[in-house]
C-alpha positions in Angstrom: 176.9 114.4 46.0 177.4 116.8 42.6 178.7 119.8 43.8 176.2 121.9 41.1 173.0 120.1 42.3 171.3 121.3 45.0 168.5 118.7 44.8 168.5 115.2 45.1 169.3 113.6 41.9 166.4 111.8 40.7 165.4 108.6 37.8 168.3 107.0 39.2 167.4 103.5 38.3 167.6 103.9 34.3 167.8 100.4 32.6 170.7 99.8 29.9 167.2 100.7 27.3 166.7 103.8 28.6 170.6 104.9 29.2 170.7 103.7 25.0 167.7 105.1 23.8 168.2 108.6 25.5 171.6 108.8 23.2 171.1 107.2 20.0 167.3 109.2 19.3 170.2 112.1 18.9 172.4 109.7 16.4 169.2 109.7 14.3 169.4 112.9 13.5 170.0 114.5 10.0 173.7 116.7 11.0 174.5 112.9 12.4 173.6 110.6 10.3 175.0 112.3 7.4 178.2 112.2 8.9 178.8 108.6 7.1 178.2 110.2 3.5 181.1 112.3 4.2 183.1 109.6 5.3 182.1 107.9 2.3 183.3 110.8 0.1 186.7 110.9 1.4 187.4 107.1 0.7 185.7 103.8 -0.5 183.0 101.4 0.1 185.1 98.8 2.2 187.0 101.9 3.5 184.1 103.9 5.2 183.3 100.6 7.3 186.4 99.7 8.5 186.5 103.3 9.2 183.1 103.2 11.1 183.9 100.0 13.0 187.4 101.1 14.2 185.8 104.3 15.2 182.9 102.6 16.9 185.5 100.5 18.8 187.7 103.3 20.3 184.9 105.3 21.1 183.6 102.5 23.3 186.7 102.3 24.9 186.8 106.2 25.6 183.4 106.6 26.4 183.8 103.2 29.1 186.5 105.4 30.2 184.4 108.5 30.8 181.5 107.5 31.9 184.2 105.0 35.1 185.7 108.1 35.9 182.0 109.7 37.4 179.9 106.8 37.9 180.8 106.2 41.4 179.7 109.4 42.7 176.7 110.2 40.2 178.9 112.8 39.0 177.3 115.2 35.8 180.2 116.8 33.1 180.0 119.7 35.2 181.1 117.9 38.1 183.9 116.2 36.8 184.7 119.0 34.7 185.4 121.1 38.4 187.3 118.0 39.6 189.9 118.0 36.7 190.0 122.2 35.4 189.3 123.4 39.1 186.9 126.2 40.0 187.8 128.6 36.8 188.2 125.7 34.0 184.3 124.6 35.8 182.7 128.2 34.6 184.1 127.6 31.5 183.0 124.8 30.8 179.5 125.9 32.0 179.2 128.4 29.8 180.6 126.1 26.3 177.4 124.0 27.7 175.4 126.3 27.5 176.5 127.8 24.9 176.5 124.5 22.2 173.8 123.8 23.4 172.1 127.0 21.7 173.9 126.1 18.3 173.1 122.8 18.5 169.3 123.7 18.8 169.5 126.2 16.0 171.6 123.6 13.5 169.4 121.0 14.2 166.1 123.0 14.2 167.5 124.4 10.8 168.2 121.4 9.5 165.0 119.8 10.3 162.5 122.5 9.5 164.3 122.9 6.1 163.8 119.0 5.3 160.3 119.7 6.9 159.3 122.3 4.9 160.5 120.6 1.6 158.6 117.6 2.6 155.2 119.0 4.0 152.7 120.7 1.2 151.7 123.6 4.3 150.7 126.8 2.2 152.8 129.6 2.2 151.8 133.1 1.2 153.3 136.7 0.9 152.9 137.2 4.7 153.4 133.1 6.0 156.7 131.8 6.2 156.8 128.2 6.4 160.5 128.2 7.8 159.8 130.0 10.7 156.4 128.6 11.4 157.7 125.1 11.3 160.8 126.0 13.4 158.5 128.0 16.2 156.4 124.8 16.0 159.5 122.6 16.7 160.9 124.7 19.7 157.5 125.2 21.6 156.9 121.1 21.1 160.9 120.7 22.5 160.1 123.2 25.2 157.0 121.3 26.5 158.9 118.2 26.7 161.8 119.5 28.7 159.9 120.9 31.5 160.2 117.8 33.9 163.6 117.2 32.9 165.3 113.4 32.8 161.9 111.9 33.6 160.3 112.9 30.7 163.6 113.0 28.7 163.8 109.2 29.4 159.7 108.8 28.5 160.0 110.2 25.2 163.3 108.7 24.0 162.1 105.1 25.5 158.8 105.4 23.2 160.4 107.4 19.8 163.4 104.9 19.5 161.4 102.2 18.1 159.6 104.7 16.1 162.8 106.4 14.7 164.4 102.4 14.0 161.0 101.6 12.0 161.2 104.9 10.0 164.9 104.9 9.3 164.3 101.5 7.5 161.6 102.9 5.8 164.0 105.5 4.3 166.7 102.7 3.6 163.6 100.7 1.8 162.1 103.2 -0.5 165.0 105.4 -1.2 167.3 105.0 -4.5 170.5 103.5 -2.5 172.8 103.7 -5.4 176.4 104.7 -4.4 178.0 107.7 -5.9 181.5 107.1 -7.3 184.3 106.1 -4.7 187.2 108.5 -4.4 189.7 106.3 -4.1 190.5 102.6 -4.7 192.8 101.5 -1.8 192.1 101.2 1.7 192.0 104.4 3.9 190.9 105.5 7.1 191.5 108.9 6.0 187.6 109.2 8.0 188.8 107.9 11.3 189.6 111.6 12.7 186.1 112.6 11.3 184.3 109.6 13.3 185.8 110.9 16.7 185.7 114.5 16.2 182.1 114.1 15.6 181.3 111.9 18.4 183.8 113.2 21.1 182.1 116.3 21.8 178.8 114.3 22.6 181.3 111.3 24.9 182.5 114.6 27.0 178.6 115.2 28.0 178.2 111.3 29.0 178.3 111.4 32.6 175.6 113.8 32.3 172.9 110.7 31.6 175.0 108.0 32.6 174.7 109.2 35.7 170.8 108.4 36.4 172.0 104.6 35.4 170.8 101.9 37.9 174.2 99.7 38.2 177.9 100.0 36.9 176.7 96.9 34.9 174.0 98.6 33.3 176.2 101.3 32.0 178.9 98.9 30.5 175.6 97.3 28.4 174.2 100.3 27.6 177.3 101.7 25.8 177.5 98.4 24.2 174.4 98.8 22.6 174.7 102.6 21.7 177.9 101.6 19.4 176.8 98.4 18.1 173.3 100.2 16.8 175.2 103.2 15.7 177.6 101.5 13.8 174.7 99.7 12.2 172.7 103.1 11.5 176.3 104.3 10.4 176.6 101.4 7.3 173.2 101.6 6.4 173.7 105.9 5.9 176.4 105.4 3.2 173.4 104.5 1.0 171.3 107.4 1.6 173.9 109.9 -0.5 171.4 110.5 -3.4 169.0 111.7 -0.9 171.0 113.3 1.5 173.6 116.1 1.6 176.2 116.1 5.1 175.2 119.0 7.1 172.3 120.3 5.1 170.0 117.4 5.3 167.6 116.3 2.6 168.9 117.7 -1.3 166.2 120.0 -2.7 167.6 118.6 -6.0 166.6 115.5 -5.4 163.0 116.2 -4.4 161.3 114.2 -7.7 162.1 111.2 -5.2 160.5 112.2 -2.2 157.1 112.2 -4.1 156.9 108.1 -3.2 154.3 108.2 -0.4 156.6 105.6 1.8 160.2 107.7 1.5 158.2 110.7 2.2 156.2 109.3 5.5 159.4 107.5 7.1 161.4 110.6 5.9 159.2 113.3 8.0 158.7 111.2 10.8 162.3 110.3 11.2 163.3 114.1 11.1 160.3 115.5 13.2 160.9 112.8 16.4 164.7 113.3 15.7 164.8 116.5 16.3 162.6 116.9 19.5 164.0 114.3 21.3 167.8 115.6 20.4 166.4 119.8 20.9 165.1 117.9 24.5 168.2 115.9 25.3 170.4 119.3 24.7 168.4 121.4 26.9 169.0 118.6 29.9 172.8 118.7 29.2 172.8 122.6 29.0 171.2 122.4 32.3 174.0 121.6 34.4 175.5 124.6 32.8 172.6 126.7 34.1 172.6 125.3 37.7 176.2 126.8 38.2 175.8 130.2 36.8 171.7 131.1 37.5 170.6 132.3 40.6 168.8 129.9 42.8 165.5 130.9 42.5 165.7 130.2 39.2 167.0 126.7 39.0 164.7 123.6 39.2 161.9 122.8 37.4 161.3 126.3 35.8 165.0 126.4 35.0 163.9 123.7 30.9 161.3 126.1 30.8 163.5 129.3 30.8 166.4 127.2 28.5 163.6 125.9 26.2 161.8 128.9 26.0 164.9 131.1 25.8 166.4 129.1 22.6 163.4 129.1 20.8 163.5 132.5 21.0 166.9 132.9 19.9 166.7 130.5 17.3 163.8 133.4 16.0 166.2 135.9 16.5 169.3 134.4 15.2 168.5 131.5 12.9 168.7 134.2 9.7 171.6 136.6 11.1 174.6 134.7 11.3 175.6 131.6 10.3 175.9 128.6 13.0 179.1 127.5 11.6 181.9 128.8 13.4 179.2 128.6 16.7 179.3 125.4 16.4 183.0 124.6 15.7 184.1 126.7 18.9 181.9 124.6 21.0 182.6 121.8 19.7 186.4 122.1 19.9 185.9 122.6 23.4 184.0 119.6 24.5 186.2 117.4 22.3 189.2 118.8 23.8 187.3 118.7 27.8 186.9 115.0 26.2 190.6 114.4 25.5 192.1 116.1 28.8 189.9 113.8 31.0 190.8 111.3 29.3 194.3 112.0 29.7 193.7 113.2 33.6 192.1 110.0 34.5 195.0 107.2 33.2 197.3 109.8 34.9 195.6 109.5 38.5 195.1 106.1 38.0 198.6 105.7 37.6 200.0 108.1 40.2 196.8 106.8 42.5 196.0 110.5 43.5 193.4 113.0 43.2 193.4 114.9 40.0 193.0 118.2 41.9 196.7 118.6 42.0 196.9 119.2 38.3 194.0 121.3 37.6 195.7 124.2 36.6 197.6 121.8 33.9 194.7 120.6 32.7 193.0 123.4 32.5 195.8 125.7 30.8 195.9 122.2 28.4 192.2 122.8 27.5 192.6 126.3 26.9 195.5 126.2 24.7 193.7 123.5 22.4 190.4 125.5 22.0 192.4 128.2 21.1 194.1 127.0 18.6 191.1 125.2 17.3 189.0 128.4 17.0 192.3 129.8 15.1 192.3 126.6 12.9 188.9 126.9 12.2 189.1 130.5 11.2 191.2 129.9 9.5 194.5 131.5 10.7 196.6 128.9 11.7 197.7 125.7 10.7 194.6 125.2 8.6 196.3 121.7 6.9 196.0 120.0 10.2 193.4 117.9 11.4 192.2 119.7 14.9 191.9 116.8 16.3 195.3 115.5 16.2 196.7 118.9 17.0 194.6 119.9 20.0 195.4 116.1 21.2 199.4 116.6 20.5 199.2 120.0 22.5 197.3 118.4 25.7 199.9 115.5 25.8 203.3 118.5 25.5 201.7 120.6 27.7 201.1 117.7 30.4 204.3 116.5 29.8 206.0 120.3 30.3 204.3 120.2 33.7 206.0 116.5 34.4 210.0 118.5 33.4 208.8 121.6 35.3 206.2 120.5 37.8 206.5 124.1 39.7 205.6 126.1 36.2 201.9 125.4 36.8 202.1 124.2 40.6 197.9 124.3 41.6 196.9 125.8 44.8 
């Protein structure tokens, strides 16, 4: 049983629909879906889909990988986080979830209420402000929905998938699809790093749902879907540059277009049930994170009340102070990097057929070392001309292979 959950783990019987649908209402989000403009705009046409299809394919190897490596014992991130980083790397971790999953609910509560609020004629006077209203009215919705947890998580994504698939065509139908100018004429998969820094974060927070799946099977099918409709989603979102802008969402100066009735409709649908069922999915995640560190009187069902009432609050408090940026490239350097080192750990015990508790403190001194120097990349201080990606995976691999030449340096106890 999880070593974080004190409670009988329930839903577990989830189809390969519901395992699917739970993950890709959150790859119908704006931050996500505009992620294939970008890749667009370092490249080409034919470029940015054999970008998006290798992508797709190595994440559903990884993610296969992942999702093995805790199915057997129900295990949540959390749980095979404390497996692989030991007792210290596990609070860590706990608190990153936690954490992202506050900038996660202000970028995409941000992003949506600003497309929202472009989109919906509400009046606004000197002492109304539309932003906030339409943000509040986001995070108390979000907040009602997490209160049962994966039961209700699983409801609501199982019923808006089909609702978000109708409305993204809409958007594909009635919006100008034109294709901005290609940057480059050969072929490139100068996007491929982009592709899995973007989706790694989310494959380190797998086991989390996978592990209310009914059947190893299930799982396997599941995953297959989730890439296969992604990649999909992903080629049909190169169109949607004139309407669209990567991490901002819709362009204000494109809003002449969003006066046809039908972009408008499937446009505020797909952003409204988008950003609920991702604002509710991230509160389940975080909540694993909140089981280790809270007291026990305060963890069950109250415990998506507290988180969903919590961030809306901060997102009032905070939304307008700071930027989310660097927020969100800290925690998200850290779950791609978790992502990485289990990956790495796992092939490693498979191989030496042991339990990867004897290199916990090399795994976790790994992690660390990576999210550092992705924060300092970020900020940049250091080695700001390499991809993080590739360097945070480069120092995981030397540091591992340090411990194999001096196995005592980092000897766990």
């Amino acid at each position: 049983m999880s070593q974080t959950l004190a409670h009988t783990l329930p839903d577990t019987k989830q189809t390969p629909w519901q395992l699917a649908a739970i993950q890709l209402t959150g790859v119908t989000s704006l931050p996500v879906l505009t992620t294939s403009i970008l890749i667009y705009q370092m490249s080409n046409f034919l470029s940015a889909i054999i970008t998006l299809v290798i992508g797709n394919v190595l994440l559903w190897v990884i993610r296969l990988g992942i999702v093995a490596m805790s199915f057997k014992n129900r295990e949540s991130t959390l749980d095979i986080s404390l497996k692989y980083l030991g007792r210290r790397g596990g609070y860590f971790i706990a608190v990153i979830l936690l954490v992202a999953t506050l900038a996660w609910f202000i970028a995409q509560t941000t992003v949506a209420s600003a497309a929202l609020d472009l989109l919906v004629p509400l009046p606004e006077g000197p002492e109304i402000n539309r932003f906030i209203q339409i943000s509040v009215g986001l995070g108390i919705i979000s907040t009602l929905f997490c209160m049962n947890g994966i039961v209700v998580l699983r409801r609501l994504c199982v019923i808006s998938l089909p609702i978000l698939l109708v409305a993204f065509l809409g958007v594909i139908i009635f919006a100008p699809t034109d294709l901005p100018a290609a940057t480059s004429n050969g072929l490139t998969l100068a996007g491929l790093p982009l592709v899995l820094g973007t989706n790694l974060g989310v494959t380190a927070d797998l086991p989390t749902f996978f592990r209310h799946a009914k059947s190893w099977k299930a799982s396997i099918h599941a995953l297959t879907w989730i890439q296969v409709v992604s990649l999909v989603l992903g080629v049909a979102g190169l169109y949607l540059g004139t309407i669209l802008e990567p991490w901002i969402g819709v362009k204000t100066t494109e809003a002449a277009t969003l006066f046809h009735p039908g972009l408008r409709v499937s446009l505020v649908t797909l952003i409204f049930v988008s950003a609920i069922c991702a604002n509710v999915a991230n509160v389940y995640s975080a909540s694993v994170g909140w089981e280790l560190l809270a007291p026990k009187s305060l963890v069950g069902r109250k415990e998506y009340l507290i988180l969903g009432l919590g961030l809306t609050t901060l997102f009032i408090l905070l939304a307008n102070v700071f930027s989310m940026d660097f927020l969100l490239d800290t925690t998200d350097s850290a779950l791609v990097n978790l992502c990485v080192v289990l990956i790495v750990g796992y092939l490693i015990s498979l191989y030496q057929k042991r339990e990867p508790r004897a290199l916990c403190n090399t795994y976790f001194v790994a992690w660390f070392i990576a999210t550092a120097i992705n924060i300092l990349q970020a900020s940049d201080v250091f080695l700001t001309t390499l991809n993080p990606l590739l360097t945070s995976t480069a120092i995981i691999l030397v540091v591992v292979a340090l411990h194999a030449i001096y196995p005592k340096a980092l000897k766990s106890k």
